[in-house]
MILOMAR-869529 format. One record per residue (C-alpha): residue number from 1; residue in three letters; x, y, z. Coordinates in steps of 0.05 Angstrom, whole numbers, plus 5000, padded with zeros to 4 digits. Example, Ala and Ser with C-alpha at 12.3 -4.5 7.8 and 13.67 -1.06 7.14 Angstrom:
// MILOMAR-869529
PT  pos  code    xx    yy    zz
PT    1   ALA  5246  4910  5156
PT    2   SER  5273  4979  5143
// end
This chain:
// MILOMAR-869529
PT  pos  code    xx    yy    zz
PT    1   UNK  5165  5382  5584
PT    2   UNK  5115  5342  5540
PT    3   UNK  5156  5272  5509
PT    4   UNK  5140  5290  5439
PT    5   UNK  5109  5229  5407
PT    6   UNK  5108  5198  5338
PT    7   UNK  5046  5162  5311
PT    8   UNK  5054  5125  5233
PT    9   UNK  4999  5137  5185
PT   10   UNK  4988  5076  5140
PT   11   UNK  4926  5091  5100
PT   12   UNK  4900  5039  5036
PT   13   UNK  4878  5079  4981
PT   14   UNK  4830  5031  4932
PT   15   UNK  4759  5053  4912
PT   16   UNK  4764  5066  4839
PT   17   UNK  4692  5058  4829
PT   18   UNK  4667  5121  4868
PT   19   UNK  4675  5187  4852
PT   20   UNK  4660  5213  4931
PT   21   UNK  4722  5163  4948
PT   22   UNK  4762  5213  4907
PT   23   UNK  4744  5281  4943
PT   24   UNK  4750  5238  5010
PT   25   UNK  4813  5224  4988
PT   26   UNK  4827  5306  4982
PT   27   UNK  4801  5322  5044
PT   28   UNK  4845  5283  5074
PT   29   UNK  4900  5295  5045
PT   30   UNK  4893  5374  5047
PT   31   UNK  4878  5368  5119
PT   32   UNK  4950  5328  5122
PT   33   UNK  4990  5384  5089
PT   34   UNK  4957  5428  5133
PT   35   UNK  4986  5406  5178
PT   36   UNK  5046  5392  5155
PT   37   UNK  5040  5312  5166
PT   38   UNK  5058  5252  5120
PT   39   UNK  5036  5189  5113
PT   40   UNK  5046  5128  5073
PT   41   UNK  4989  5115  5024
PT   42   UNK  4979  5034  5002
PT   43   UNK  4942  5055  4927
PT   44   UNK  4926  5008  4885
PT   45   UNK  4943  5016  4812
PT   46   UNK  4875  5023  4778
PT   47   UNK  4863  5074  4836
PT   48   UNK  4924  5117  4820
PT   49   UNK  4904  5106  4738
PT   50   UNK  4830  5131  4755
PT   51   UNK  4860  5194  4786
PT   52   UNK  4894  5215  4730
PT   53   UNK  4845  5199  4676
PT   54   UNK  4796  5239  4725
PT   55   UNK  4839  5297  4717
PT   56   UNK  4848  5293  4793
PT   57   UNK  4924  5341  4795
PT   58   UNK  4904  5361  4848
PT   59   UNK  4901  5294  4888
PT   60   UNK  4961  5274  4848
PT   61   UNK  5001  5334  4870
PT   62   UNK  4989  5322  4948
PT   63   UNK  5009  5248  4939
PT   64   UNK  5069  5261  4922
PT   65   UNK  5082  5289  4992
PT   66   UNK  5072  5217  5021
PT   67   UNK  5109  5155  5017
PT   68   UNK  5072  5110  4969
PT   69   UNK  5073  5031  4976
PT   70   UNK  5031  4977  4938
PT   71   UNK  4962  4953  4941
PT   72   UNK  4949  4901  4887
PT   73   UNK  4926  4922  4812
PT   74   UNK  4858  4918  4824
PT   75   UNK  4840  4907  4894
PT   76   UNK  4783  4866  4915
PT   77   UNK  4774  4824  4845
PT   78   UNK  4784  4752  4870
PT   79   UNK  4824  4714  4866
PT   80   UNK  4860  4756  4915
PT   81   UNK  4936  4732  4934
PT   82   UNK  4912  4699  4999
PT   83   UNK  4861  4656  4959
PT   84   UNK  4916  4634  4903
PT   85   UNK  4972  4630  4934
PT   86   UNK  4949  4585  4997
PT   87   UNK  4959  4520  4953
PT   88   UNK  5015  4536  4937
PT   89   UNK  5098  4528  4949
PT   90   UNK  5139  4583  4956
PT   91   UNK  5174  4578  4883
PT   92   UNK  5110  4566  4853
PT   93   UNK  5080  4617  4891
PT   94   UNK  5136  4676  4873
PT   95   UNK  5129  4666  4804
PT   96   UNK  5049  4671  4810
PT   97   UNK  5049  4726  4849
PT   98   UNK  5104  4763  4806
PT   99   UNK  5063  4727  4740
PT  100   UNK  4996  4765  4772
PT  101   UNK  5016  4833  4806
PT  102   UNK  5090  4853  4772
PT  103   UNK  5070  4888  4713
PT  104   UNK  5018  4936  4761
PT  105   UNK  5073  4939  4802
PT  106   UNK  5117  4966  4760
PT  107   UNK  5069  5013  4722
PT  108   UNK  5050  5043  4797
PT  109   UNK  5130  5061  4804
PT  110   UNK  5129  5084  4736
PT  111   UNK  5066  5128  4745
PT  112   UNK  5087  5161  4817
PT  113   UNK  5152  5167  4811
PT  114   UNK  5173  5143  4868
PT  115   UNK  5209  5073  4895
PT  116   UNK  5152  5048  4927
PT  117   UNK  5165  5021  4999
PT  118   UNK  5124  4972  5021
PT  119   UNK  5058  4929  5003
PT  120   UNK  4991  4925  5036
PT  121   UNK  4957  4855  5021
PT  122   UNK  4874  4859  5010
PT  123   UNK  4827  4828  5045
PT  124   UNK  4840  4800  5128
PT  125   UNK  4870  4738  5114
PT  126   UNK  4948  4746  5096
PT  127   UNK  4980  4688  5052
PT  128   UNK  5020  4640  5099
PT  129   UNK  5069  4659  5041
PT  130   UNK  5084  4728  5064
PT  131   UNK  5070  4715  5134
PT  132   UNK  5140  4673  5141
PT  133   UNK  5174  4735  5106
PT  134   UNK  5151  4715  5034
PT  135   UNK  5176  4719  4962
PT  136   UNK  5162  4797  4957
PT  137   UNK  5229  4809  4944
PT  138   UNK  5224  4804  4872
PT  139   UNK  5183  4870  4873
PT  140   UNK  5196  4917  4924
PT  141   UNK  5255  4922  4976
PT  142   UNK  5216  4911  5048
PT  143   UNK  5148  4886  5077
PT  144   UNK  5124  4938  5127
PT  145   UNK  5078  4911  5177
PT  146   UNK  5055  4946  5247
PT  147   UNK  5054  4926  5311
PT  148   UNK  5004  4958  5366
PT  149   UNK  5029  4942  5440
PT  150   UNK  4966  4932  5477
PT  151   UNK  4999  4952  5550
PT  152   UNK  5033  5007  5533
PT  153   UNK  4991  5035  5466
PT  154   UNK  5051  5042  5424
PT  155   UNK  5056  5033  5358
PT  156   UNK  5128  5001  5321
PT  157   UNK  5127  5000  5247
PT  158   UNK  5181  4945  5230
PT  159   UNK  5208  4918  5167
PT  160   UNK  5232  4855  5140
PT  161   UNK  5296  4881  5099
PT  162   UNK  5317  4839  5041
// end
């Protein structure tokens, strides 16, 4: 018998600006619920604000499906976190970060529905902030990060629990 094996979907969701992003977006996630797979979608809030004043239910609908975590507001306007925060110390830093991203934080939440589970940084360079297990606690409950082992090709999704 075939070991059945699990493989974890972490997708960002960001382009606000163009509208082939959105039916991208569809196709994916139609060919998803095909299928009868989930996935956790990193969206950004201006993203998830663009689909509904597009009129996008239909997008909308199949997020909902998916476990949604937290992208930034606007993702890719600089200063991004890893820029600001990298002259910074950790007190200063939380209330920054919280001062910057909690208010599109908490309007995502309040827009999906849902108890979003983790955050998704921008850009390649992560904040030495949240790399030593950061100050995201004042916004959401765990930092997700994944792991790929390069012997034996698996994949382990781990969390830093508050």
């Amino acid at each position: 018998m075939m070991k059945k094996k699990k493989i974890l979907l972490w997708y960002d969701v960001e382009d606000y600006v163009t509208e082939e992003a959105e039916n991208a977006l569809l196709k994916l996630l139609e060919l998803m619920h095909e299928y009868g797979v989930r996935a956790t979608l990193k969206l950004c809030t201006k993203k998830y604000e663009q689909l509904i004043h597009n009129g996008r239910t239909d997008i909308l609908e199949l997020l909902a499906d998916h476990e949604l975590a937290f992208h930034m507001t606007n993702h890719s306007v600089h200063p991004i976190p890893s820029e600001y925060l990298d002259r910074m110390g950790f007190a200063q830093g939380a209330l920054e970060f919280e001062r910057r991203e909690g208010q599109g934080f908490a309007r995502l939440k309040s827009l999906t529905g849902q108890n979003l589970t983790s955050y998704g940084h921008p850009g390649v360079r992560f904040s030495r902030l949240f790399a030593n297990g950061g100050f995201l606690h004042i916004l959401i409950s765990m930092i997700s990060y994944v792991f790929m082992d390069s012997h034996s090709g698996l994949a382990v999704y781990c969390a830093i629990q508050n």
